[in-house]
C-alpha positions in Angstrom: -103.0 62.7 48.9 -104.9 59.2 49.6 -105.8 59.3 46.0 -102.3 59.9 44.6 -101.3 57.2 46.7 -103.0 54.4 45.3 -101.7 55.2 42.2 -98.0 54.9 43.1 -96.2 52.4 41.3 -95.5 49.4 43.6 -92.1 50.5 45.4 -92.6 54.5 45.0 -93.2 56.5 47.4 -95.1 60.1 47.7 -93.3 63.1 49.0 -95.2 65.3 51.0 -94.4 69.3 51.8 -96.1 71.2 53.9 -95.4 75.0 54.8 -97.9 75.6 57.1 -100.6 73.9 59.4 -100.8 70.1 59.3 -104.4 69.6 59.3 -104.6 68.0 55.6 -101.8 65.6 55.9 -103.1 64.7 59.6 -106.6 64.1 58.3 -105.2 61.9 55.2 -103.4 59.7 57.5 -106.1 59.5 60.2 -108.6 58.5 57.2 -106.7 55.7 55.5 -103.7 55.1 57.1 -102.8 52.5 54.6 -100.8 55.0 52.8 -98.1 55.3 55.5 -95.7 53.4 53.8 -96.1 54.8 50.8 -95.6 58.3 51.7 -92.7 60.7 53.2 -93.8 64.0 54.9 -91.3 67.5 55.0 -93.2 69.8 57.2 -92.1 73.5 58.4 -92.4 74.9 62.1 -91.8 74.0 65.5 -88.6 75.3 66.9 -85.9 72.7 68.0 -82.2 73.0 69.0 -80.3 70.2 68.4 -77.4 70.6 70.7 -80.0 70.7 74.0 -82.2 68.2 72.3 -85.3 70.8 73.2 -88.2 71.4 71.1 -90.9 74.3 71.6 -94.1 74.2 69.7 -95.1 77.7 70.4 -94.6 78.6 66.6 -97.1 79.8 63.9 -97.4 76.7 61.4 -97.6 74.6 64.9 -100.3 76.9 67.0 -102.7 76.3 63.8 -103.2 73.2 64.7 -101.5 71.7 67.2 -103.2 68.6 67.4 -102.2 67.7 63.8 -98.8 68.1 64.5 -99.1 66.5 67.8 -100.9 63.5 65.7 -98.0 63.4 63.2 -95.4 63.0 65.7 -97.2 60.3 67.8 -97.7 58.7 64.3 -95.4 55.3 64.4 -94.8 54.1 60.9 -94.9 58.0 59.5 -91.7 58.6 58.0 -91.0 62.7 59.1 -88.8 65.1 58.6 -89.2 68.6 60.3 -87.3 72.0 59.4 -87.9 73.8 62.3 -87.7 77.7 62.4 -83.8 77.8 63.6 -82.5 75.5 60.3 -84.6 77.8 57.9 -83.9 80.9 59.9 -80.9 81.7 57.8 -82.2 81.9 54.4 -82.8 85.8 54.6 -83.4 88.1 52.1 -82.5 91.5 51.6 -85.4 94.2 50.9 -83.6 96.4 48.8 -81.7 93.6 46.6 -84.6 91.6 46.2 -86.6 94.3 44.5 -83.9 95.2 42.4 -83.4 91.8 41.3 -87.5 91.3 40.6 -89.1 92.5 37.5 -92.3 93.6 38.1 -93.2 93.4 34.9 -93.4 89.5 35.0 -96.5 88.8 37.2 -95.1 85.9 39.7 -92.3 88.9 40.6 -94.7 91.2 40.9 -96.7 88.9 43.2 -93.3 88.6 45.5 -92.6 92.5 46.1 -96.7 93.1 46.9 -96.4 90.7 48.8 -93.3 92.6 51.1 -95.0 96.0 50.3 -98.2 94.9 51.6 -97.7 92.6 54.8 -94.0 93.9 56.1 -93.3 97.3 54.2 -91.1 98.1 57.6 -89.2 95.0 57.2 -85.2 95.3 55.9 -85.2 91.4 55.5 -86.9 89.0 55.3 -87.0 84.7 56.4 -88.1 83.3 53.5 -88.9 80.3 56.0 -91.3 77.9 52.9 -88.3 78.8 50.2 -85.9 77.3 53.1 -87.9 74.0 53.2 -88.5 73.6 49.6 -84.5 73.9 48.6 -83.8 71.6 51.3 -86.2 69.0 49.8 -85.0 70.2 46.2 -81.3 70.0 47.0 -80.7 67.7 49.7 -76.8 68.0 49.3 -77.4 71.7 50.2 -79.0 70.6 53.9 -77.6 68.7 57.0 -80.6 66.2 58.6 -80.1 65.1 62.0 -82.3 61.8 63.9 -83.9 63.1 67.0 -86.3 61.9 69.5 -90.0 63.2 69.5 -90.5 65.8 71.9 -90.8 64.9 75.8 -94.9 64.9 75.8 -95.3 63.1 72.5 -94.8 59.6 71.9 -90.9 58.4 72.0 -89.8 57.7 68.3 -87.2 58.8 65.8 -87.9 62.0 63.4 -86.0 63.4 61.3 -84.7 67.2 61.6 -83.4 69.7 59.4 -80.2 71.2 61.7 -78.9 73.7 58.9 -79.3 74.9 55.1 -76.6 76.5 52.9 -78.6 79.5 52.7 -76.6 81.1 49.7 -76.9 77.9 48.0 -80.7 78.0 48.3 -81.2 81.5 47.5 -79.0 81.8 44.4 -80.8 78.9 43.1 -84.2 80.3 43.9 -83.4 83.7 41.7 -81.9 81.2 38.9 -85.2 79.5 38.9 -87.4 82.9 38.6 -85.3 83.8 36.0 -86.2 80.7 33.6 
């Protein structure tokens, strides 16, 4: 990340995604924060309501390293958007329909319905909670961002939060990309 930074053309910036704990992005900024204005972060997890204003950090991506995300939020200068779990939430997939739509033949489908066979074979759907972030970045007209304050215990700034996600949007497009 610190070397793709330098670089950047002068005026361009680096987007950065992340699906799941914030330790390298926390790390890059901590080493050479010089790159904070040359660099946007989209990040996956927490958990945040936007008509109470309440967030809740007791999420996956979040519990593997809370301090990095902790360190990101406090992180004046870092421009931040978050999709927490309830914006990404309804991008769900259908077990049956997804494996008749995959052809297992083709390897990278093959890789998705393992995947569901191996880790959740019980599971009817599933959140596909990374595909939900990377449409939203993708498609930005497909996705409603919000400003909101930091949580209570963090340092008071303005983030930016994914509120909601045309799901069908996102998910028809994902199945038009796998079949390129």
């Amino acid at each position: 990340m610190i070397n793709a930074t330098k670089v950047l053309p002068q005026g361009e910036k680096l987007d950065i995604i992340t699906i799941g704990a914030m330790t390298n992005l926390a790390a890059a900024v901590m080493i050479a924060p010089e790159i904070l204005p040359k660099i946007r972060c989209f990040v996956l997890g927490a958990k945040y309501n936007p008509k109470t204003k309440i967030w809740n950090k007791s999420e996956f991506n979040i519990r593997n390293d809370l301090n990095a995300f902790d360190y990101l939020l406090n992180k004046e200068g870092l421009d931040l958007t978050v999709m927490p779990l309830e914006a990404a939430f309804p991008l769900q997939f259908d077990r049956q329909e997804t494996y008749q739509r995959l052809d297992e033949s083709k390897e990278i489908e093959k890789i998705l319905a393992d995947r569901w066979k191996e880790h959740n074979p019980q599971d009817k759907t599933r959140i596909m909670w990374d595909l939900a972030l990377v449409e939203a970045y993708l498609h930005p007209q497909w996705s409603q961002i919000k400003k909101a304050k930091t949580p209570p215990e963090n340092k008071q700034r303005t983030i930016k939060v994914y509120v909601k996600i045309d799901a069908k949007a996102c998910a028809e497009d994902f199945w038009k990309a796998l079949q390129r």
